[in-house]
C-alpha positions as CSV (number, residue, x, y, z in Angstrom):
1,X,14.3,41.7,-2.3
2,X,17.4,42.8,-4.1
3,X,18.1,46.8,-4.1
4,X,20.3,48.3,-7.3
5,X,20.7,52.1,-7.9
6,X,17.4,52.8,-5.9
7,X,15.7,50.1,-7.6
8,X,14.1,46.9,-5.9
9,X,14.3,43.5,-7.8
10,X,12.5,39.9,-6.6
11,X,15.4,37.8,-7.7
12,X,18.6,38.4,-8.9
13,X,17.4,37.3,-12.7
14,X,15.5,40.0,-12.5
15,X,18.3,42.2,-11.3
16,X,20.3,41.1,-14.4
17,X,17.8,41.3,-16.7
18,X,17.1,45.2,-15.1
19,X,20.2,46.1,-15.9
20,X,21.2,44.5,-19.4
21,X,17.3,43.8,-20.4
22,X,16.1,45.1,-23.4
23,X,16.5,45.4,-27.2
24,X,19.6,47.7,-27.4
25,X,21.5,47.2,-23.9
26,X,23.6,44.3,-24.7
27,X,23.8,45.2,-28.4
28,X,25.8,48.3,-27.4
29,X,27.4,46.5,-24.5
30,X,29.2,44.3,-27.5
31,X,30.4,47.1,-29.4
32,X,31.9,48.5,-26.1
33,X,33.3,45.1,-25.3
34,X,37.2,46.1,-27.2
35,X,36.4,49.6,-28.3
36,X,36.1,53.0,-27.1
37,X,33.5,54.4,-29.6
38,X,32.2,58.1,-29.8
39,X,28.2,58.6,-30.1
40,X,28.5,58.8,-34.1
41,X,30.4,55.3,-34.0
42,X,28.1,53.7,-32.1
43,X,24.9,54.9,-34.6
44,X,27.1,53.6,-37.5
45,X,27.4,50.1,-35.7
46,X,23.7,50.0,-35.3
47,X,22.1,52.1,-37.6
48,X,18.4,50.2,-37.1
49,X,18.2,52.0,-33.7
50,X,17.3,55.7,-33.4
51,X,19.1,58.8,-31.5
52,X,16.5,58.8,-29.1
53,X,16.7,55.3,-28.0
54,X,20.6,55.5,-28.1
55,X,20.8,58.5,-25.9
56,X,18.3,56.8,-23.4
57,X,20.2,53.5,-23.4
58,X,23.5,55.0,-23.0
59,X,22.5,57.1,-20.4
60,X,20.7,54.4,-18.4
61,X,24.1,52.0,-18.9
62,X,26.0,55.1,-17.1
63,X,23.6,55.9,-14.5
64,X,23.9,51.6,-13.8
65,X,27.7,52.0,-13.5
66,X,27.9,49.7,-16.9
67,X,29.5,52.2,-19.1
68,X,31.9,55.4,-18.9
69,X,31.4,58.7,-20.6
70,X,34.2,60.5,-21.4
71,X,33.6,64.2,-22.9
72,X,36.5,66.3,-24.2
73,X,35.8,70.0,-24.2
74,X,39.7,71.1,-25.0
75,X,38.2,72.0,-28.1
76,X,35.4,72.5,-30.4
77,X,33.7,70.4,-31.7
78,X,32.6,68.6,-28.3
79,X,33.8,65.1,-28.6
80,X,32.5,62.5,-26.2
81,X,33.7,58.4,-26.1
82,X,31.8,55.7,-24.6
83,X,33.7,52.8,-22.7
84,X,33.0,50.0,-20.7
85,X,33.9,50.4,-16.8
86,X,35.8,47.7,-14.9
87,X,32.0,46.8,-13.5
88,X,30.5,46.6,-17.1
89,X,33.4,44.3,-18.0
90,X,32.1,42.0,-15.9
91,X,29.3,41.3,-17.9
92,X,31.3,40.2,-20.9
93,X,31.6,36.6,-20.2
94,X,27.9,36.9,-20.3
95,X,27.6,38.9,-23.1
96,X,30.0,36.0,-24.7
97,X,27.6,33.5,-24.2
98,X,24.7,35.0,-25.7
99,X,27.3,35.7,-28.6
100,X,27.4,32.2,-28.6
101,X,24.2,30.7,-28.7
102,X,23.4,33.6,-31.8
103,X,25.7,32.0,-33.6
104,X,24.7,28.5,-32.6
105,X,21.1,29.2,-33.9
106,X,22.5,30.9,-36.9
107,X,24.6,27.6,-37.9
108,X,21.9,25.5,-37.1
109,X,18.8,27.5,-38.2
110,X,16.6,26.4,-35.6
111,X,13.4,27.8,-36.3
């Protein structure tokens, strides 16, 4: 057994997977991978998920140690940025890959 963040996993694919798993976790994780975006950014770059899941998502990357949240309260209004930390960056060789192979089946249009 594998422990992460309280969590126990069977493998360490399932590990992975418990961390970057999902619809929206490595979709957000790519607009991250060069940017520092702000919540409203990150709605514009994917504007087929909803505020709810967002918020959930982003939370549960920052609780996992994935991403940074950065909130600036020098002045209204409230301004927060998202980021990858130096952990989270790890994952972008992986997140390459499955770049990759997206557009491998997009060129080839394996059905």
């Amino acid at each position: 057994m594998h422990k992460f963040n309280g969590k126990e996993y069977p493998c360490c694919t399932s590990l992975a997977m418990g961390i970057i798993g999902g619809k929206w976790k490595t979709v957000i994780i790519y607009h991250l991978k060069n940017n520092t975006l702000r919540y409203n950014e990150l709605r514009k770059k994917i504007p087929w998920i909803t505020e709810r899941t967002l918020s959930l998502q982003l939370k549960t990357l920052e609780k996992d140690g994935i991403i940074k949240r950065k909130v600036y309260t020098s002045k209204p209004p409230l301004k927060v940025e998202y980021s990858l930390t130096e952990f989270g960056e790890t994952l972008l060789p992986v997140i390459q890959v499955i770049i990759d192979w997206g557009n491998y089946v997009i060129e080839h249009k394996v059905d």
